[in-house]
C-alpha angles and dihedrals in degrees: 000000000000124000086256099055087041104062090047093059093040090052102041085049082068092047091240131149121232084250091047092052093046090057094051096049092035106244134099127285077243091063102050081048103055086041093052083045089052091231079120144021121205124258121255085270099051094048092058095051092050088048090057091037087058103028107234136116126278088241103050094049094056097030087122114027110125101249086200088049098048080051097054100045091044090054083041089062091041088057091046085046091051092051090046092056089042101060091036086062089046088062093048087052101037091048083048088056094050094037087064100040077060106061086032081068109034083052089049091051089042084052101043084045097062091040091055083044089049102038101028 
């Protein structure tokens, strides 16, 4: 049995929802979902937690999670990480340059006003 597979039965053997089991552990409906979808795995933390929660050994609870697989989606989510920061960079860039075309501008048309008061 998968990780997965594991923690919903687990968790339907408590009669929890997968709201219910994300307060106790401290983390979204959302979270429990994507970790019973295998799209995530918790974090160390998070593994512990759900061990004591359910009683049951360290070992036990994590017996068949795919190390490999745990690895490349953790470096998956640093690379999205990594894009995300990027083009988050990018906007701030990108708002400084046309903040300063605008008051390049506001100052031009304030300039070209008083020449046109004075010499007009």
């Amino acid at each position: 049995m998968n990780f997965n597979e594991k923690l919903i039965e687990l968790r339907k053997s408590k009669g929890l929802s997968q709201d219910e089991l994300g307060q106790r552990l401290g983390v979204s409906r959302q979270t429990i979902s994507k970790w019973e979808l295998a799209q995530t795995y918790p974090d160390f933390q998070r593994l512990v937690l759900l061990s004591d929660y359910f009683g049951m050994s360290l070992d036990a609870l994590v017996k068949d999670i795919d190390v490999q697989e745990v690895r490349e989606k953790n470096l998956n989510d640093k690379q999205i990480s990594a894009i995300y920061d990027d083009v988050q960079q990018a906007k701030r860039t990108v708002n400084t340059v046309i903040n300063g075309f605008a008051i390049f501008g506001i100052v031009g048309i304030a300039i070209l006003l008083l020449i046109i008061i004075i010499f007009g």
